[in-house]
C-alpha positions in Angstrom: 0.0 0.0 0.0 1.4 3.2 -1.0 1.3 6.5 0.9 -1.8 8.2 -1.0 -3.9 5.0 -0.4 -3.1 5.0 3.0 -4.1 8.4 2.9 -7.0 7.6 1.6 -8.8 5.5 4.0 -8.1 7.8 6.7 -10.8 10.3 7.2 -9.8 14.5 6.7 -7.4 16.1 8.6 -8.6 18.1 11.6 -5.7 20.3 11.7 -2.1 21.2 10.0 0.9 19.4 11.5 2.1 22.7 12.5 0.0 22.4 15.3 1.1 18.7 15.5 3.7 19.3 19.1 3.6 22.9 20.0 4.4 22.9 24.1 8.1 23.8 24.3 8.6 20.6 26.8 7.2 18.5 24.2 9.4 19.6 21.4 12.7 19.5 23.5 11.2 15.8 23.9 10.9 15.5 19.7 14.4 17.0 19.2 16.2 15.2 22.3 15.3 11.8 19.9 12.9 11.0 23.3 9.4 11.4 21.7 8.4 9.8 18.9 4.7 10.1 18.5 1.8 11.8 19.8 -1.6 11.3 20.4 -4.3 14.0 19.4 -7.7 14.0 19.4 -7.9 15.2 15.9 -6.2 14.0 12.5 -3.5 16.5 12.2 -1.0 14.7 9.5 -0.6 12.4 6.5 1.9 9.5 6.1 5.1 11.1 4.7 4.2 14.8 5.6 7.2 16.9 6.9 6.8 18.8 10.4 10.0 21.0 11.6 10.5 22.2 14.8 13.9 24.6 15.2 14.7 24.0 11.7 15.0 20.1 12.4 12.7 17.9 10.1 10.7 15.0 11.1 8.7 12.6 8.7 5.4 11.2 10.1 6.1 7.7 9.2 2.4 6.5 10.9 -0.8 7.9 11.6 -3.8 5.1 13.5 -6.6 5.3 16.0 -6.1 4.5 19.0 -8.4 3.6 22.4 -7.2 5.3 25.4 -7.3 1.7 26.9 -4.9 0.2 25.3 -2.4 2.5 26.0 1.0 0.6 27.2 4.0 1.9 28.9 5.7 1.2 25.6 3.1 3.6 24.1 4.0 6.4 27.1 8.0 5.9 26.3 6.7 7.0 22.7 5.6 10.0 24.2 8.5 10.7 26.4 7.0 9.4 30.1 8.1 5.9 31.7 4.3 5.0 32.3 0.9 5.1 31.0 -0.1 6.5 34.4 2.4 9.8 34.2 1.1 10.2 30.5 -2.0 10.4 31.6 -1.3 13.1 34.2 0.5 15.2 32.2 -2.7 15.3 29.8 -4.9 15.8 32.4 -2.5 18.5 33.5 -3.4 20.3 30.3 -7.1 19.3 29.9 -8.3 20.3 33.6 -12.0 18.6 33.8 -11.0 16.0 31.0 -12.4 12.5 31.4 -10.0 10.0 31.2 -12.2 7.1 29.5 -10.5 3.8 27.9 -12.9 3.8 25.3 -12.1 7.2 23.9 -10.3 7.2 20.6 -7.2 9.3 19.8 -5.0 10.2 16.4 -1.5 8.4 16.8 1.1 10.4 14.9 4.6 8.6 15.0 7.5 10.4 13.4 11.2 10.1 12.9 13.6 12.6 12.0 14.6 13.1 8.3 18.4 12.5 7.7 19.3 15.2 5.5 
């Protein structure tokens, strides 16, 4: 399967990957090689779209659904957190009032950084 018909079956982005990881911790995370994806509640890239943060290029190599509940400490690492658990409170940090419920579903976005 090639990018565009991955692409296709995915439903409209919600957002431009600019907006993709935009709190400063986050992107010291992206360029320190110690996040790799993120989870938004919206679509906010294609397969093989470009984001840059500090003039540092990433490719988004993936982009699934995901259920909150099957979240792994693997998953969190992804992130940049050891566990699921201090994912989850950093999110809830920046949501204040936000349900935490297993059977939401989030946009995974994993990325790598282009060697140039």
């Amino acid at each position: 399967m090639n990018h565009s018909e991955e692409n296709n079956a995915l439903p409209p982005k919600t957002c431009s990957i600019e907006r993709l990881v935009t709190v400063e911790e986050d992107v010291q995370k992206v360029l320190e090689g110690k996040k790799t994806a993120t989870r938004r509640n919206g679509r906010y890239a294609d397969v093989g779209e470009i984001m840059e943060l500090k003039g540092k290029k990433f490719v988004v190599e993936k982009v699934y659904s995901q259920a909150l509940g099957e979240l792994t400490d693997e998953h969190a690492r992804q992130e940049g957190y050891e566990t699921v658990e201090e994912y989850k409170e950093s999110i809830l940090s920046f949501h204040p009032g936000m349900p935490w419920l297993p059977q939401m579903r989030v946009w995974v976005h994993e990325f790598r950084p282009v060697n140039e």
